[in-house]
C-alpha positions in Angstrom: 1.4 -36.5 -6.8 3.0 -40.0 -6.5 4.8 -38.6 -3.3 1.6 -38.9 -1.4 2.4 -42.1 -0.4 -0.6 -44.7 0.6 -1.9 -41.9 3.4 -5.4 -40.7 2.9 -4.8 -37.5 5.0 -1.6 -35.9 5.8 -0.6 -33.7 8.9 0.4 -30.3 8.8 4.1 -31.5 9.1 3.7 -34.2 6.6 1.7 -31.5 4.2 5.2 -29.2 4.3 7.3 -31.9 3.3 5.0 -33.0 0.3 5.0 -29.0 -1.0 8.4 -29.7 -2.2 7.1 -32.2 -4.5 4.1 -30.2 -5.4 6.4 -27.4 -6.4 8.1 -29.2 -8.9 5.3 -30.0 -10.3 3.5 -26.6 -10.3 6.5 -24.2 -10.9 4.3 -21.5 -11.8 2.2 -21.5 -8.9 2.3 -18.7 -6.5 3.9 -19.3 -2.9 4.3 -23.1 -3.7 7.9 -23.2 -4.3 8.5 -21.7 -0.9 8.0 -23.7 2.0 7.4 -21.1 4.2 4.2 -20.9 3.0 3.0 -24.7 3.3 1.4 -23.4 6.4 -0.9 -21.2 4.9 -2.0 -23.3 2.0 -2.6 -26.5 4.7 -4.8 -24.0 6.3 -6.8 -23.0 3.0 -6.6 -26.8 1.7 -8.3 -28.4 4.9 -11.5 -27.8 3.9 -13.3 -30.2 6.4 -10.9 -28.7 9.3 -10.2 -31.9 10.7 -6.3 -30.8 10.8 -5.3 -33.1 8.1 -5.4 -32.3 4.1 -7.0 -35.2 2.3 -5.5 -35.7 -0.9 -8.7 -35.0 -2.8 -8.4 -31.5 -0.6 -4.9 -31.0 -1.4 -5.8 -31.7 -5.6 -9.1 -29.4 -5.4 -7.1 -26.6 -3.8 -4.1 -26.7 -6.3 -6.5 -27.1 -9.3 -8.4 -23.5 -7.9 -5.3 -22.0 -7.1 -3.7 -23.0 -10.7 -6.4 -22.5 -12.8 -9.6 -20.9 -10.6 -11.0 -17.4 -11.5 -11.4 -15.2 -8.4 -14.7 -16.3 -7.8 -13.5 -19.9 -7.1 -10.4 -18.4 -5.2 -12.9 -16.2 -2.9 -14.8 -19.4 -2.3 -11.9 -21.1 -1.2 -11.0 -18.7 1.4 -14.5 -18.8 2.4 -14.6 -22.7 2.6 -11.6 -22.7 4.6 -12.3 -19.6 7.1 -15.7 -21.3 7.5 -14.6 -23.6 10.3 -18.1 -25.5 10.9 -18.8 -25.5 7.3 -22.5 -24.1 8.1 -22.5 -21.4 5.5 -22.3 -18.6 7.9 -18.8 -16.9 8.4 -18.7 -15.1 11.7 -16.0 -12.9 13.0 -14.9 -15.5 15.5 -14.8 -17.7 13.1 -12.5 -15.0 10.6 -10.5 -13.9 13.5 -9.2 -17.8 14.1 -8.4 -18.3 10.9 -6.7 -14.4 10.4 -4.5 -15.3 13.8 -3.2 -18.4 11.7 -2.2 -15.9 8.5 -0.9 -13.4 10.8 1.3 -16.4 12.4 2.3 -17.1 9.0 3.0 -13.7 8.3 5.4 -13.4 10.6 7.8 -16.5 9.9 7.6 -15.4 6.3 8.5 -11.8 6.7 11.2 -12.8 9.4 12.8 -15.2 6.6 12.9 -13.0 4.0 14.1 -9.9 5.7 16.8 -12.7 7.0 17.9 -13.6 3.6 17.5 -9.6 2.3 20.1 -9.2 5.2 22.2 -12.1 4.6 23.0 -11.1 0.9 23.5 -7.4 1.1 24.6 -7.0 4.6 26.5 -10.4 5.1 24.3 -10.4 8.3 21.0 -11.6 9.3 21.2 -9.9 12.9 18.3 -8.1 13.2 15.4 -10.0 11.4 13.9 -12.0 14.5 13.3 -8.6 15.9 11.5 -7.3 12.4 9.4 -10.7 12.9 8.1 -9.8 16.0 7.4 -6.2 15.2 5.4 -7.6 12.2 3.7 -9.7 14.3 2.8 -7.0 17.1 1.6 -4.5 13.9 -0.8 -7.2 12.1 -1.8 -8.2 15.8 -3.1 -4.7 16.6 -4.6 -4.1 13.7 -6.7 -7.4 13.3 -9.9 -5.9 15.0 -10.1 -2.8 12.8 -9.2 -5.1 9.4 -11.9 -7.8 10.7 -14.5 -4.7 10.8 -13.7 -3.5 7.8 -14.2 -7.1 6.4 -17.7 -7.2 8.1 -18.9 -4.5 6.0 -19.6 -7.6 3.6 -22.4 -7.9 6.3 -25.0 -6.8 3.9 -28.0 -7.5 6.4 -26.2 -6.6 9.5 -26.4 -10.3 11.0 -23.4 -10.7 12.5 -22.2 -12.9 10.3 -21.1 -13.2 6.4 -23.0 -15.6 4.3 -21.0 -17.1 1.3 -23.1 -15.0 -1.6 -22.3 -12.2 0.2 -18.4 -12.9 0.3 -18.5 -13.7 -3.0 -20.7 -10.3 -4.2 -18.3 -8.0 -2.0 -14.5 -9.4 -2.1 -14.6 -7.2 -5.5 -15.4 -3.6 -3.7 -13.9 -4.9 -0.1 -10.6 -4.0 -0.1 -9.5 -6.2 3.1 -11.3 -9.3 1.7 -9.3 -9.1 -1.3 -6.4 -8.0 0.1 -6.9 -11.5 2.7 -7.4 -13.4 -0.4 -4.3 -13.0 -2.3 -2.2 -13.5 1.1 -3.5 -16.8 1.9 -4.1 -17.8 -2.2 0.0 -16.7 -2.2 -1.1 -14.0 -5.1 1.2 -11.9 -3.8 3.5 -14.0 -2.0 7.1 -12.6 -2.2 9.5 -14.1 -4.5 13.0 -13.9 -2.7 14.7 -14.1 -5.7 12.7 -11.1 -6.8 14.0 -9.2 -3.5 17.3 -10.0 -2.4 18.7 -7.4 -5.5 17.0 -4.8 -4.8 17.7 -1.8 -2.3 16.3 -1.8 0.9 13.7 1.0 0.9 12.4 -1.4 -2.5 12.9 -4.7 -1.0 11.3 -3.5 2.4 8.3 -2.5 0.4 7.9 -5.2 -1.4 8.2 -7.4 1.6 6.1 -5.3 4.0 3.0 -5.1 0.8 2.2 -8.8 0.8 1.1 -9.0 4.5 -2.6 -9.6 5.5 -4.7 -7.2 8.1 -3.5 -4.3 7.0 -4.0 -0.9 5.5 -2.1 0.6 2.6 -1.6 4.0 4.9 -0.4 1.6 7.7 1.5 -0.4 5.3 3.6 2.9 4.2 3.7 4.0 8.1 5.5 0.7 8.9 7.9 0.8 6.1 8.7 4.1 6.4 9.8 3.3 10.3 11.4 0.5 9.2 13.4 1.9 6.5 14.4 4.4 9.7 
C-alpha cells in the first residue's frame, strides 16, 4: 500500500481516501471498492480505538477480511466492538459500536436507492427520505437486535466474553447477521442492482442492513415497494 504515505496512523477522512487505493489492489474484496463503506471498515480496522487506523491495523484487517475463515472474521468484530480491549463485550459497549453501523447503514442504503432511482427513473427524488426511514427502522430495532445478541451471554454476566462470541456467532442469528454487515459479506454491489426491478433491487438493498429481523426485513420492503 505505497499510497500510505510516511503517516503511521491515518484519520477516518484520510482512511476513505486511501480505500481507493486499497480497492485496486484487492478487487475481489467485499465492500472495498465502494467508498461508502470506508466508514465501516475504519471502524472494524481501529483495533486499539484511538480513532486512527495504523497501517499495521489497516494490513491485519484486510489480510482477515481477504483470506480469514469466520472464526478470524468473528474475532475481528469482536476486537473492534471491544472498545476497552478488556475481553469483556458489554451491551454498552455493542450498542456504540451498532449506532456507528446503523450510521453507515443509512448513507449506504440512501446512495444506492439514489443510484437505483437515477437509472431507472431518471430521478433520484425520493432517496434522502428512504435514508432516514432506514435509519428510524434500524434505530428502533437496536434494543431488541442487541438482546437477541446477548443470548451469547452463556453465564448471564452482563457481558459477552470473546470464547463465547466466537462459540455462538454460528447458532446466533444477529451476531452473524452483524458480522457480514460490518465484514462487507453482503455489502451490495450497485452494479449488481441498478438492472434489476424494484421489488428485486429493494430487496436486495433492504437484506444487507444490520439490527434487523428477516420478518422485519420483509415488513419494510413490502411498505417500501408500496
Amino acid at each position: 500500500m505505497s499510497h500510505w504515505g510516511t503517516k503511521s496512523e491515518l484519520s477516518r477522512s484520510e482512511f476513505k481516501k486511501v480505500v481507493e487505493h486499497i480497492s485496486a489492489a484487492y478487487p475481489r474484496l467485499p465492500g472495498v471498492k465502494d467508498p461508502l463503506f470506508a466508514g465501516s471498515l475504519f471502524d472494524l480496522f481501529d483495533a486499539d480505538h484511538n480513532g486512527a487506523v495504523s497501517y499495521d491495523e489497516c494490513l491485519g484487517g484486510l489480510v482477515v477480511l481477504a483470506a480469514g475463515d469466520d472464526d478470524r472474521k468473528a474475532e475481528l468484530l469482536f476486537i473492534a466492538c471491544d472498545a476497552n480491549g478488556d475481553g469483556k463485550l458489554t451491551k454498552q459497549e455493542f450498542e456504540h459500536f451498532l449506532e456507528k453501523a446503523i450510521a453507515s447503514s443509512k448513507v449506504i442504503v440512501k446512495a444506492q436507492m439514489k443510484s437505483w432511482m437515477e437509472h431507472n427513473c431518471g430521478t433520484g427524488a425520493g432517496a434522502s427520505l428512504l435514508g432516514a426511514m432506514a435509519a428510524k427502522v434500524l434505530s428502533s430495532e437496536a434494543s431488541t437486535f442487541v438482546k437477541t445478541v446477548f443470548k451469547a451471554d452463556e453465564n448471564n454476566t452482563g457481558f459477552i466474553t470473546k470464547e463465547e462470541w466466537l462459540r455462538n456467532y454460528h447458532s446466533n442469528p444477529s451476531i452473524k447477521q452483524f458480522m457480514d454487515f460490518a465484514t462487507g459479506t453482503n455489502h451490495v454491489d450497485m452494479d449488481s442492482v441498478v438492472g434489476l426491478e424494484q421489488d428485486a433491487a429493494w430487496q436486495k438493498i433492504w437484506m444487507q442492513c444490520p439490527a434487523l429481523t428477516e420478518e422485519k426485513k420483509a415488513k419494510i420492503i413490502a411498505k417500501t415497494n408500496h
